[in-house]
DOKOL-988969 format. One record per residue: z, y, x of N, C-alpha, C in turn. Coordinates in nm, 3 decimals. Atoms other than C-alpha are relative to their C-alpha. Layout:
N
+---------+---------+---------+---------+----------+---------+---------+---------+---------+
|    n.up | n.north |  n.east |   ca.up | ca.north | ca.east |    c.up | c.north |  c.east |
+---------+---------+---------+---------+----------+---------+---------+---------+---------+
|       Z |       Y |       X |       Z |        Y |       X |       Z |       Y |       X |
...
+---------+---------+---------+---------+----------+---------+---------+---------+---------+
This chain:
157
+---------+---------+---------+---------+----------+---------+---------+---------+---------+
|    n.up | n.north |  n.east |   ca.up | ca.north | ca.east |    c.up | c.north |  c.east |
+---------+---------+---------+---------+----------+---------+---------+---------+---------+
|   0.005 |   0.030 |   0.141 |  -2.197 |   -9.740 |  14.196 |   0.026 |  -0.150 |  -0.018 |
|  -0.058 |   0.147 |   0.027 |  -2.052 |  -10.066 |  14.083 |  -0.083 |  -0.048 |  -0.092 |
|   0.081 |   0.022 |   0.131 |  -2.253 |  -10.295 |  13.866 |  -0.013 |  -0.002 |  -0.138 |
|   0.009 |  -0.011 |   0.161 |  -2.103 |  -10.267 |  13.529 |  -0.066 |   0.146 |  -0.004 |
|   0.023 |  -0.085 |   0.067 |  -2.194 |   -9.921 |  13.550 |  -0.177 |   0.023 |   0.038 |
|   0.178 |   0.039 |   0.006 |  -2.566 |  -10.007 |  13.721 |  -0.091 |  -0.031 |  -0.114 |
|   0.054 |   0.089 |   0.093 |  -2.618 |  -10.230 |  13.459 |  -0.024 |   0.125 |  -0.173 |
|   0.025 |  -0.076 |   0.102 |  -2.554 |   -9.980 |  13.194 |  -0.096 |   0.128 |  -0.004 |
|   0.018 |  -0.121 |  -0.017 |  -2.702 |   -9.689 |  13.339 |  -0.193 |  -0.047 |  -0.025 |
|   0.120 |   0.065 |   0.040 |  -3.061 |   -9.940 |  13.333 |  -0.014 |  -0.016 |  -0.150 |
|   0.037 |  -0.010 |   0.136 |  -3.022 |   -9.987 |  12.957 |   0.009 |   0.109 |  -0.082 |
|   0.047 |  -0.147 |  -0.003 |  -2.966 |   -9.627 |  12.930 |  -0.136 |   0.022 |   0.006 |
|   0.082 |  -0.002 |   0.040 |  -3.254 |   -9.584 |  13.071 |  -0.153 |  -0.072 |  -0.015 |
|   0.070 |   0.076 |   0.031 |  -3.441 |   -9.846 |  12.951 |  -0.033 |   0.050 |  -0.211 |
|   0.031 |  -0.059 |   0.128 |  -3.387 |   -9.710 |  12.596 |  -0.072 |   0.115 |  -0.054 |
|   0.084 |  -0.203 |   0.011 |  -3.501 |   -9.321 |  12.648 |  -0.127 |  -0.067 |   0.014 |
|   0.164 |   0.036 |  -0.076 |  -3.835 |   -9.546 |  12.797 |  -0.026 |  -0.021 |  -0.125 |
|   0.082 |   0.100 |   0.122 |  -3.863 |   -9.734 |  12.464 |  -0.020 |   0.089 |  -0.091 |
|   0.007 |  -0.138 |   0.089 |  -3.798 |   -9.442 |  12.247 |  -0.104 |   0.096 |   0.054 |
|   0.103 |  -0.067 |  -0.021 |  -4.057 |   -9.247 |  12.416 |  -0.131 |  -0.088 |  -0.023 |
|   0.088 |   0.032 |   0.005 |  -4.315 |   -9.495 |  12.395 |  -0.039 |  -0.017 |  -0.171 |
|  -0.006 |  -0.033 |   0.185 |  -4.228 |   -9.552 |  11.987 |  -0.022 |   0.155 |  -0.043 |
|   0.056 |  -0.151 |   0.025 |  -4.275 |   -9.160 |  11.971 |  -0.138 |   0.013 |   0.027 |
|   0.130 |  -0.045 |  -0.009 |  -4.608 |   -9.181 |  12.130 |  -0.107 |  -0.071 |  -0.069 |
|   0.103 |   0.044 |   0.084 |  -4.747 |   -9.455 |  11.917 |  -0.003 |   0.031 |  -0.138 |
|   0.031 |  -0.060 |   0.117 |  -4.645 |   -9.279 |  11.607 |  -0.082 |   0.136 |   0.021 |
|   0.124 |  -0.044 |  -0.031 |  -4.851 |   -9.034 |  11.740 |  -0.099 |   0.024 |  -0.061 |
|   0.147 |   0.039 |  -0.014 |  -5.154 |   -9.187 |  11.835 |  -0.037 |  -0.027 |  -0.148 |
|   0.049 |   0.052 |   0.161 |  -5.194 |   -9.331 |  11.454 |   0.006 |   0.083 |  -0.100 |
|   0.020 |  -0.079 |   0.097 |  -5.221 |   -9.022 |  11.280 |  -0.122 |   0.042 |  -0.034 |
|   0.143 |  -0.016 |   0.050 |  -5.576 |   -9.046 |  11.251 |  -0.030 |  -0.088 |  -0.111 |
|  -0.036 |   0.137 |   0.087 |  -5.451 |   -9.366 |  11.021 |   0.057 |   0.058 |  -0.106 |
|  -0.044 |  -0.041 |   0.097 |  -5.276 |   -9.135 |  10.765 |  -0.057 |   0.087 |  -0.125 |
|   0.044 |  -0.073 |   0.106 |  -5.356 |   -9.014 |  10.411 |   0.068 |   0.138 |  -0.029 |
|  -0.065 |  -0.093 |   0.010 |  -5.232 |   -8.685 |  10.323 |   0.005 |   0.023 |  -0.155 |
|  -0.001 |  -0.050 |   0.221 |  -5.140 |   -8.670 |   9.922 |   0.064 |   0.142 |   0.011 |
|  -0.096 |  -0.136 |   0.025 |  -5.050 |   -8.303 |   9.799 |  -0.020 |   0.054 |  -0.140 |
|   0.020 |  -0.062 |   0.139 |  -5.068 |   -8.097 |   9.471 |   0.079 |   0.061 |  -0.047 |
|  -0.093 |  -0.098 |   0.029 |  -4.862 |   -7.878 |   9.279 |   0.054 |  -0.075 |  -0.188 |
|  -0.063 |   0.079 |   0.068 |  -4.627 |   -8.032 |   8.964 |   0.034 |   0.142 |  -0.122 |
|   0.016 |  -0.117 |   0.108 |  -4.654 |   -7.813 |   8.642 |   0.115 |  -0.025 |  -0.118 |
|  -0.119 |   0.016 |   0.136 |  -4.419 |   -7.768 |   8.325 |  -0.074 |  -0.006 |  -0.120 |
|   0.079 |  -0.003 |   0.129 |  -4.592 |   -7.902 |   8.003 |   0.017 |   0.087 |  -0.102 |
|  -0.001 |  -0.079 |   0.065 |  -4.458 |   -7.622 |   7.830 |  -0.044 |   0.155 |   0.037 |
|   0.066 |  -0.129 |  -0.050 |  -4.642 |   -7.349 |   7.983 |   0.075 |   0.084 |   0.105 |
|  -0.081 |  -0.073 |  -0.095 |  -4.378 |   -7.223 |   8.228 |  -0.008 |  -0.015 |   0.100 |
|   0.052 |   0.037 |  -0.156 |  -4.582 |   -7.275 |   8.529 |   0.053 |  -0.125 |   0.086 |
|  -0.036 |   0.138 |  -0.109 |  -4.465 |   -7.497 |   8.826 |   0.162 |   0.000 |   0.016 |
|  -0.133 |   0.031 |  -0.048 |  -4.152 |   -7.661 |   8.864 |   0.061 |  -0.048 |   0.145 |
|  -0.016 |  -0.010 |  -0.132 |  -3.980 |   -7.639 |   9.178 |   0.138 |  -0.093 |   0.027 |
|  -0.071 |   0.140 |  -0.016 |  -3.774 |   -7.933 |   9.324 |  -0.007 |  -0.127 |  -0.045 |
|   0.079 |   0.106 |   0.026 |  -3.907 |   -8.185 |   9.147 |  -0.037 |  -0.146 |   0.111 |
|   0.012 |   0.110 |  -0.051 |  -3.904 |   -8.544 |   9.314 |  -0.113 |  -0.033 |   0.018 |
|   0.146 |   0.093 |  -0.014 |  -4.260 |   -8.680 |   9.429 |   0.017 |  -0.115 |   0.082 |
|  -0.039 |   0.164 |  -0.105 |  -4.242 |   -9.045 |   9.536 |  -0.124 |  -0.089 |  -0.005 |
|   0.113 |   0.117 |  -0.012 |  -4.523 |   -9.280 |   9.653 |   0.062 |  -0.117 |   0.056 |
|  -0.115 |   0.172 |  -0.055 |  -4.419 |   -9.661 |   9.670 |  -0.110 |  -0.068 |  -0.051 |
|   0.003 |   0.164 |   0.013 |  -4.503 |  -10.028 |   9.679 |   0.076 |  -0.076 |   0.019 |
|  -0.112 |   0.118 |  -0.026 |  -4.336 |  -10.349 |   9.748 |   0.013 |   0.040 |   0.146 |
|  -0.022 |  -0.058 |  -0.158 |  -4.374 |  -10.203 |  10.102 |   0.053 |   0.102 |   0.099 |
|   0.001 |  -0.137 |  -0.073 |  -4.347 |   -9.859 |  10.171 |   0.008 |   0.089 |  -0.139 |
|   0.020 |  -0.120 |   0.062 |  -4.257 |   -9.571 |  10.011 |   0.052 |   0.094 |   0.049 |
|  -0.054 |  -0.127 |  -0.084 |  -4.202 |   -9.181 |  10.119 |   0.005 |   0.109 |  -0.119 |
|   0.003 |  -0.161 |   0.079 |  -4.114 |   -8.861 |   9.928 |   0.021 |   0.089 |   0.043 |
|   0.002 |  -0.143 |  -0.054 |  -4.060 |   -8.528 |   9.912 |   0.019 |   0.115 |  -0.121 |
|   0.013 |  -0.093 |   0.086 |  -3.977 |   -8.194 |   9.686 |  -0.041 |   0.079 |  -0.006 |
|   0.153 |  -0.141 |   0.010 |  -4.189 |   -7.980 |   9.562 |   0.105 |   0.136 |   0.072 |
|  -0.044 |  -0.174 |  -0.043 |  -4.127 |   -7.616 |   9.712 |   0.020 |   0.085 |  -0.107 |
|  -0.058 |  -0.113 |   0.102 |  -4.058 |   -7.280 |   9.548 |  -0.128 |   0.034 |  -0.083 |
|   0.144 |  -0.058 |   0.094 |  -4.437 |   -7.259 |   9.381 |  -0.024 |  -0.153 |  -0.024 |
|   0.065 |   0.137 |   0.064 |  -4.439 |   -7.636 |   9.281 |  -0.060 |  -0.102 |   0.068 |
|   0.107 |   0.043 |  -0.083 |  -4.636 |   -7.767 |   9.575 |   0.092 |  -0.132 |   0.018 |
|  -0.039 |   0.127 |  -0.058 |  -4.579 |   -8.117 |   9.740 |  -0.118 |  -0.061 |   0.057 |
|   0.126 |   0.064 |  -0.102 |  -4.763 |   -8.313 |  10.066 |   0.120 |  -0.122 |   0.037 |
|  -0.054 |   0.135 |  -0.031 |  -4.687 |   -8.661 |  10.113 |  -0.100 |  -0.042 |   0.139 |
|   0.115 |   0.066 |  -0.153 |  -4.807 |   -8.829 |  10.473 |   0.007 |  -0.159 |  -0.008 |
|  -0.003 |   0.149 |  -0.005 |  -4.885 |   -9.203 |  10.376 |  -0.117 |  -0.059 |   0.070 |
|   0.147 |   0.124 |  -0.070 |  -5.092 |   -9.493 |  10.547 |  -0.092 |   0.003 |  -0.057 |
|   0.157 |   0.034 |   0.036 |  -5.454 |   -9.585 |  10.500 |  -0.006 |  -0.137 |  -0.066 |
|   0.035 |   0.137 |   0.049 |  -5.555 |   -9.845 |  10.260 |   0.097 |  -0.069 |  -0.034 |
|  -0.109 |  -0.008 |   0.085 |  -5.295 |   -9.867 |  10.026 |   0.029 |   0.025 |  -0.124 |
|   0.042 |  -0.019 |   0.080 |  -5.253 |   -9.948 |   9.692 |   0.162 |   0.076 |  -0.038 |
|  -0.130 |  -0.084 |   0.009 |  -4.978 |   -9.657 |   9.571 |   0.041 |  -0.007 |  -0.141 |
|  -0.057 |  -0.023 |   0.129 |  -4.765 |   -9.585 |   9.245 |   0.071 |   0.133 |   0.058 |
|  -0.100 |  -0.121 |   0.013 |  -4.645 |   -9.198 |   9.231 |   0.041 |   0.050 |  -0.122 |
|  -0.025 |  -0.052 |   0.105 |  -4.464 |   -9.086 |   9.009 |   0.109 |   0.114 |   0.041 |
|  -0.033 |  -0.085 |  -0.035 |  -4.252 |   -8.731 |   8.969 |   0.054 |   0.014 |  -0.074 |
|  -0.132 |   0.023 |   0.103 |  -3.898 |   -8.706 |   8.812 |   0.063 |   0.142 |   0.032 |
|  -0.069 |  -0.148 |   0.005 |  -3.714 |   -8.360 |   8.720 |   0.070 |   0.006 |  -0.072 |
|  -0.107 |   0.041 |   0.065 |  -3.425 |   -8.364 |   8.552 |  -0.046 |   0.084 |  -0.132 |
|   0.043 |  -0.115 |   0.106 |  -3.474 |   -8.272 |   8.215 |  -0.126 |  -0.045 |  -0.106 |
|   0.141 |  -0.009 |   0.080 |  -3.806 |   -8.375 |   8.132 |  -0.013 |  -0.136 |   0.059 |
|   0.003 |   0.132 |  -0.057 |  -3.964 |   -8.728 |   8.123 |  -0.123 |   0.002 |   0.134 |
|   0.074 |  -0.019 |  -0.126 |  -4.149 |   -8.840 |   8.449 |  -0.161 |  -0.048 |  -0.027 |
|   0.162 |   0.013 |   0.027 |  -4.546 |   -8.901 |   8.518 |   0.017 |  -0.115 |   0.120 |
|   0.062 |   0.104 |  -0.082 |  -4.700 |   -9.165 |   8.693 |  -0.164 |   0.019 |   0.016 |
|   0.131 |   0.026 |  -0.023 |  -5.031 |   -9.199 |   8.870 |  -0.030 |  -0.133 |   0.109 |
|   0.082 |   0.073 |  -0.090 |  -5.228 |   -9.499 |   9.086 |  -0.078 |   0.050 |   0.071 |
|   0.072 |  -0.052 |  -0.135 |  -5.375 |   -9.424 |   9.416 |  -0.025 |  -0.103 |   0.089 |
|   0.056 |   0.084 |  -0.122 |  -5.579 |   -9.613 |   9.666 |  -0.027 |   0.078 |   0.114 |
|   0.000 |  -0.093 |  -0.122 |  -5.509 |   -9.436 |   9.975 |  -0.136 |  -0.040 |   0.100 |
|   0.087 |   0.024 |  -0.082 |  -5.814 |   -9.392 |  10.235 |   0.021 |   0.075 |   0.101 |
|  -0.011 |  -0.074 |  -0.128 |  -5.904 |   -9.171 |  10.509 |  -0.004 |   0.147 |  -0.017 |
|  -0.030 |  -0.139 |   0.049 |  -5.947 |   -8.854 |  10.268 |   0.120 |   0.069 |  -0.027 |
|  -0.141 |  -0.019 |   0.032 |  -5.695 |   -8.643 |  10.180 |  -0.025 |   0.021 |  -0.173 |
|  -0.036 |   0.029 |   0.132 |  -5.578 |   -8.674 |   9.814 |   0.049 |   0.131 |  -0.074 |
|  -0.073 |  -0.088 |   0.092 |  -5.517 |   -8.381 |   9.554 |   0.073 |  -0.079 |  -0.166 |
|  -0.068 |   0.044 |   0.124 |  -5.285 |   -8.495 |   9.278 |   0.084 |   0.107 |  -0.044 |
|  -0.088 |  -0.131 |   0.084 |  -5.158 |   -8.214 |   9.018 |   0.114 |  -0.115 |  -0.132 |
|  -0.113 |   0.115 |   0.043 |  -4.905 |   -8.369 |   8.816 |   0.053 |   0.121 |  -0.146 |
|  -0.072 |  -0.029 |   0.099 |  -4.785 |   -8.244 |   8.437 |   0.118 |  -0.024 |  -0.060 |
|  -0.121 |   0.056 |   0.009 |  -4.444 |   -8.315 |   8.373 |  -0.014 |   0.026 |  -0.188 |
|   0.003 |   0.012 |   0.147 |  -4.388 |   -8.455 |   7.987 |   0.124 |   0.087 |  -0.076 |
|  -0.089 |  -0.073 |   0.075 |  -4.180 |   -8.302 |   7.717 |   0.140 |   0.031 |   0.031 |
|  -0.170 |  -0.002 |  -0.066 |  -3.804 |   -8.208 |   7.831 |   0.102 |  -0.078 |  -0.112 |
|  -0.068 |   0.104 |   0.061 |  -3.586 |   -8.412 |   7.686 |   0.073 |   0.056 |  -0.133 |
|  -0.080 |  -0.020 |   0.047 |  -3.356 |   -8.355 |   7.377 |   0.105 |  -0.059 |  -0.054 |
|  -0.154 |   0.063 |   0.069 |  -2.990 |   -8.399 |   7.252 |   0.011 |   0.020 |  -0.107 |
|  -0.063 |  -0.050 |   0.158 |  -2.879 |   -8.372 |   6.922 |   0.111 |  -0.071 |  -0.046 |
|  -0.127 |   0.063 |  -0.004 |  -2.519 |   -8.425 |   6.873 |   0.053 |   0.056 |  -0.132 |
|  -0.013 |   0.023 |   0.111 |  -2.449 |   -8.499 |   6.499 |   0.120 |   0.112 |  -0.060 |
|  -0.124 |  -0.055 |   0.010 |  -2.170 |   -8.246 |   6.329 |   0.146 |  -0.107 |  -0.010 |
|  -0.128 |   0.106 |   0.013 |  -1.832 |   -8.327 |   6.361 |   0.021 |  -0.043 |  -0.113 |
|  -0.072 |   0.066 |   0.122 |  -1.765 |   -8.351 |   5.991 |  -0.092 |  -0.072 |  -0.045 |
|   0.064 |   0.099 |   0.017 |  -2.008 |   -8.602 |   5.988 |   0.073 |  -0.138 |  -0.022 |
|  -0.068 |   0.090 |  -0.014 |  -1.877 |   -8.924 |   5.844 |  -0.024 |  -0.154 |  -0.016 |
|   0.086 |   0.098 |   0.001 |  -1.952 |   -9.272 |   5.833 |  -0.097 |  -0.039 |  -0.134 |
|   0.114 |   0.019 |   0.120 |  -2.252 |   -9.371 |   5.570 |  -0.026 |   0.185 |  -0.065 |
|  -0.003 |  -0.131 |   0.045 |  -2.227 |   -8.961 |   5.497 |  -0.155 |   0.009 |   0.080 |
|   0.164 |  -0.091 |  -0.036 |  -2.660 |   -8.773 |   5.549 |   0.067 |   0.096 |   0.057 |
|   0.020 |  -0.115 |  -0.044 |  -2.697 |   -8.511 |   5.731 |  -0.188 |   0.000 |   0.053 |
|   0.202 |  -0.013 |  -0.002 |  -3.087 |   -8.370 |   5.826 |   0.003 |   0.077 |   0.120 |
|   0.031 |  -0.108 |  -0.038 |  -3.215 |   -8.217 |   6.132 |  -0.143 |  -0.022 |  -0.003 |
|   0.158 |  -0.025 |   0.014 |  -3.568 |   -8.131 |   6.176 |  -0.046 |   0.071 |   0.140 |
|   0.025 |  -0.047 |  -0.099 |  -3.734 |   -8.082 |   6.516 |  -0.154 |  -0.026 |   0.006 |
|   0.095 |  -0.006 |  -0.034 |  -4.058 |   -7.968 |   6.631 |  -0.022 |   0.015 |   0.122 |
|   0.051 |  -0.013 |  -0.158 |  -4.246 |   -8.059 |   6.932 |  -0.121 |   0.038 |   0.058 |
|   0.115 |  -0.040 |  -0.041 |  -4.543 |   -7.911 |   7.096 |  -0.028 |  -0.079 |   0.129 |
|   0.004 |   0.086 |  -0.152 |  -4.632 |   -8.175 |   7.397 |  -0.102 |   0.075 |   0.028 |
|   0.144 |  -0.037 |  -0.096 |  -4.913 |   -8.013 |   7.619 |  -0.016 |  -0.108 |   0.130 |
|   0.032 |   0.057 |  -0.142 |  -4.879 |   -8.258 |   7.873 |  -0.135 |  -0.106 |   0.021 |
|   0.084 |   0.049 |  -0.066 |  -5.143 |   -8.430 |   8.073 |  -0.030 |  -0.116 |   0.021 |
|  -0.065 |   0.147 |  -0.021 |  -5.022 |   -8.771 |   8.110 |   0.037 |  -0.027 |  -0.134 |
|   0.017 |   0.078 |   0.144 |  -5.121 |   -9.004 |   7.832 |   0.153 |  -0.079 |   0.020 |
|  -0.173 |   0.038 |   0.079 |  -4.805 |   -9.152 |   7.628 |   0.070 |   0.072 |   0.034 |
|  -0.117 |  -0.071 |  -0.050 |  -4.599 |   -8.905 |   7.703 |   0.056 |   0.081 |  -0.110 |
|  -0.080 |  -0.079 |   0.137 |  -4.368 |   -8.776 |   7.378 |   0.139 |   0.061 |   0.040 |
|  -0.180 |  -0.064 |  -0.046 |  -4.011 |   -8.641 |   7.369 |   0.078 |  -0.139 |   0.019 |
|  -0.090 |   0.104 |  -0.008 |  -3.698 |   -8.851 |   7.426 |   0.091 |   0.104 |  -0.101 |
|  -0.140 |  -0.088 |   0.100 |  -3.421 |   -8.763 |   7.153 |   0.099 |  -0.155 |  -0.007 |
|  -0.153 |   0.040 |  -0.051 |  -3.092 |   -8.877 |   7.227 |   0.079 |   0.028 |  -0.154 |
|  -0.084 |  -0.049 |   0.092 |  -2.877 |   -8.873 |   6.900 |   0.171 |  -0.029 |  -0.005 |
|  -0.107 |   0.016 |  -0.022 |  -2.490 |   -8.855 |   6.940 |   0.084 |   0.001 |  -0.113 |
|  -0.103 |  -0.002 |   0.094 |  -2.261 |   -8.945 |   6.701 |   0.134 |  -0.015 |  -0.007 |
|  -0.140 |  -0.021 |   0.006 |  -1.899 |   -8.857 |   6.626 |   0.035 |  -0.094 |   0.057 |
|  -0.077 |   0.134 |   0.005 |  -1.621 |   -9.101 |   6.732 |   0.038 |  -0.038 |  -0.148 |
|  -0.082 |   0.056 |   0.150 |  -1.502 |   -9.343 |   6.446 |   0.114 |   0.059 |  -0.058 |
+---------+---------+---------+---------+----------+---------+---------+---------+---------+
């Protein structure tokens, strides 16, 4: 064996060594992790929404994950940690909660706010010309401030 290929065949395996030892100390420190989970609901009574974004962050760290086919979601974050989650679904506006991660594990249920609406003006709508619509909203959600978003679209000039 010649030494260029000695030399390589040592940082070969010098790397599988290092990579096994980084595998075993993520490991060992899972007695160090919080476990957030909960299930992410539809403020309009249509049970749990499924795919749904759940994200825990700081200026440091953050991890997510999508809910499953019954709404669910488990996040695996550090200990002693001040968190921001919040949970975005297309459609509807998102929630936010604060979490101080410890050594328990964390249930967080999550209400998703009103779904959004469009309302795209008639065409023979014209400039300084009224028109009226009239919409009613029923919010049930869970998460204070949380109203509709209305989007209003108007003709081109």
């Amino acid at each position: 064996m010649d030494k260029s290929t000695r030399i390589l065949t040592n940082i070969i395996l010098l790397s599988v060594f290092f990579s096994l030892i980084g595998a075993n100390v993520a490991y060992d420190n899972s007695s160090e992790v919080t476990r957030i989970y909960g299930t992410v609901f539809d403020c309009k009574g249509n049970g749990t929404i499924s795919g749904a974004n759940v994200t825990a962050y700081n200026s440091n760290f953050s991890a997510s994950n999508l809910t499953d086919a019954d709404g669910n979601y488990v996040l695996h974050v550090p200990e002693d940690l001040n968190l921001s989650v919040v949970v975005k679904f297309p459609g509807h506006l998102e929630s936010f909660k604060s979490i101080k991660t410890g050594k328990d594990t964390i249930n967080m249920n999550f209400t998703l706010g009103q779904p959004a609406v469009t309302i795209t003006a008639p065409l023979e709508a014209f400039i300084n010309e009224n028109f009226q619509v009239s919409l009613t909203f029923d919010n049930n959600a869970t998460t204070p401030g949380f109203g509709p978003i209305v989007e209003l679209i108007l003709p081109p000039r």
